[in-house]
C-alpha positions as CSV (number, residue, x, y, z in Angstrom):
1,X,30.1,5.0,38.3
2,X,30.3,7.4,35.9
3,X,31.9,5.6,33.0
4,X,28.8,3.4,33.4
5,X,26.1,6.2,32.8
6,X,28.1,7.3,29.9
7,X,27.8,3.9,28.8
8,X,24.2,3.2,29.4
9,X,23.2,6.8,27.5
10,X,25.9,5.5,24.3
11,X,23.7,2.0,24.4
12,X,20.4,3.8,24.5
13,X,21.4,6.3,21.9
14,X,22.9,3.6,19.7
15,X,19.1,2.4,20.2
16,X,17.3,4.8,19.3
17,X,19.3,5.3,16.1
18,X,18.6,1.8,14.7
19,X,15.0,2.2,15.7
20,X,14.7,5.7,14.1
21,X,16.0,3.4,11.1
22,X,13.9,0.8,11.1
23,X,11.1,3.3,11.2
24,X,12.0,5.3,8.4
25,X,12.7,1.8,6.2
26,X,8.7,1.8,6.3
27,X,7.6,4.7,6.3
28,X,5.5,4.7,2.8
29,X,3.6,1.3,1.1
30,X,6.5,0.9,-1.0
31,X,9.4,0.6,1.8
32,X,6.3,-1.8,3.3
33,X,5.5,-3.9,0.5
34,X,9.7,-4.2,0.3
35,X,10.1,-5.3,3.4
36,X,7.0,-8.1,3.5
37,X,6.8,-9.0,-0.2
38,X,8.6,-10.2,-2.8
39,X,9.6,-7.8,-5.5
40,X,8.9,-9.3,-9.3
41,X,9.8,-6.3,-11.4
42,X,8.0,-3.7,-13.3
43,X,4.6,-4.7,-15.6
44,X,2.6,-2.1,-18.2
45,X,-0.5,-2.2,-18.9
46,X,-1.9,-2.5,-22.8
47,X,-1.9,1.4,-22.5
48,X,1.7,1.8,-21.4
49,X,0.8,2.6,-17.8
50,X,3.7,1.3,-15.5
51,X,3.3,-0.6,-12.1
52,X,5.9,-2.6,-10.1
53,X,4.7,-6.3,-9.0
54,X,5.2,-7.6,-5.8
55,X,3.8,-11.1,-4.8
56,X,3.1,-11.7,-1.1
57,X,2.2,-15.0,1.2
58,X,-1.0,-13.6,2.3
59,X,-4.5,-13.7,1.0
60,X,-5.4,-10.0,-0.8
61,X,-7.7,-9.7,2.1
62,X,-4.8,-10.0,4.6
63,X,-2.2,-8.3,3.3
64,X,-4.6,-5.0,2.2
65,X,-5.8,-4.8,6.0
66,X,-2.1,-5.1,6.9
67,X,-0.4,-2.5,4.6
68,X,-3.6,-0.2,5.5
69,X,-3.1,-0.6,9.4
70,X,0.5,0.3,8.4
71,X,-0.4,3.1,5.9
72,X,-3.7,4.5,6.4
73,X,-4.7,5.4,2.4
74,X,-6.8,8.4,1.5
75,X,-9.0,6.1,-0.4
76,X,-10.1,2.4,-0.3
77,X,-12.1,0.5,-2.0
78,X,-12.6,-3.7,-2.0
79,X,-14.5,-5.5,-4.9
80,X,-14.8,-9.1,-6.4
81,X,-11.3,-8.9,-8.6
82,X,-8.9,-7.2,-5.3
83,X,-8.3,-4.6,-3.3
84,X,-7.1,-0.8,-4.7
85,X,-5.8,1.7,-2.0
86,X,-5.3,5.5,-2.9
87,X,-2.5,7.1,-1.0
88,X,-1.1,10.7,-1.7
89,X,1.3,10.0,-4.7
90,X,0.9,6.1,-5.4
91,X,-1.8,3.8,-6.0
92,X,-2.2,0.0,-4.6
93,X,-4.2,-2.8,-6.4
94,X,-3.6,-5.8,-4.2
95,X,-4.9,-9.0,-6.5
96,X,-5.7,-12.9,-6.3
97,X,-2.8,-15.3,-7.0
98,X,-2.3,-18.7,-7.3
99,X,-1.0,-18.4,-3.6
100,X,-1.0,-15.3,-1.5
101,X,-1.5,-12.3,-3.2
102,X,-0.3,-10.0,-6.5
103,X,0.1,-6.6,-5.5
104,X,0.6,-3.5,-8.1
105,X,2.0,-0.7,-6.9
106,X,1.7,2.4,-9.1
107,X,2.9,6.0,-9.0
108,X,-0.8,8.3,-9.3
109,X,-0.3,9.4,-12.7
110,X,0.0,5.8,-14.2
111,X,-2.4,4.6,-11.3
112,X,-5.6,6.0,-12.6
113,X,-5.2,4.5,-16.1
114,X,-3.8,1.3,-14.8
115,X,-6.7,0.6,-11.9
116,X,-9.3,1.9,-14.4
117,X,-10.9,-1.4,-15.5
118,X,-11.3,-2.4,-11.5
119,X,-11.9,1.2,-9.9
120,X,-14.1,3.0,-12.7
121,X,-13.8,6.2,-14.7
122,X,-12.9,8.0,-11.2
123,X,-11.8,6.7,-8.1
124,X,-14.3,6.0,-5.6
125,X,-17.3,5.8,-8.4
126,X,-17.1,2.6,-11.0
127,X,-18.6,3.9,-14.5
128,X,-21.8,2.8,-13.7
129,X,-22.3,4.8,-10.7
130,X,-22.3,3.0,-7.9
131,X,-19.9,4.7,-4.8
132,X,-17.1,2.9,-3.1
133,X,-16.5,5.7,-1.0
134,X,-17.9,3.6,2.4
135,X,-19.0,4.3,5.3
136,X,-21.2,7.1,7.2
137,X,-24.8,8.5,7.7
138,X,-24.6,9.7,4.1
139,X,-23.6,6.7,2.0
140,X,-20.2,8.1,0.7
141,X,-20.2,10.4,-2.4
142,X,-18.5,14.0,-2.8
């Protein structure tokens, strides 16, 4: 009887290992877009700013709701050419593709120069004014 508890306890610990694993794995966009894209290498910018390219099966609609729901950003904002998610140290632009989606992942510094032509001279304003900050009473807008 109690070889079997000792058995049960190694099982559920050996369990709770892999799962703690798993969990970590995707713990940031970039472990995420790893694990449900397809990596395609580093791009630049005609300013040198650097971005790694994933390509995924899903629309850019899709698969920005999905890595959102996994990754809450600080930021978001949705337009005609894609989909551009500020998080903490890294920056998302999730494009159109011939199928699925084109997805830009960019470290903040590089971000803001690379997302510039879709996301405006600051993020959440475009550089003719208009707010992408969403949502509320009071329209968005520091």
């Amino acid at each position: 009887m109690k070889r079997s508890w000792i058995g049960l306890i190694a099982a559920g610990v050996g369990v709770l290992v892999i799962g703690c694993g798993v969990a970590a794995g995707s713990g940031s966009p970039r472990a995420w877009l790893q694990d449900n894209c397809r990596a395609t290498g580093p791009t630049r910018d005609a300013n040198g700013n650097r971005a790694d390219s994933f390509t995924c099966p899903q629309t850019p609609t899709r698969t920005a709701a999905a890595l959102a729901d996994a990754h809450p950003p600080a930021d978001r904002q949705s337009g005609g050419t894609g989909h551009f998610l500020r998080y903490s140290s890294t920056m998302v632009g999730v494009l159109g593709a011939q199928q699925g989606s084109r997805v830009l992942l960019a470290r903040e510094r590089d971000g803001y120069g690379y997302f510039f032509p879709y996301v405006g001279g600051f993020w959440g304003s475009t550089s003719t004014g208009g707010s992408f900050r969403g949502g509320g009473p009071s329209g968005g807008g520091k």
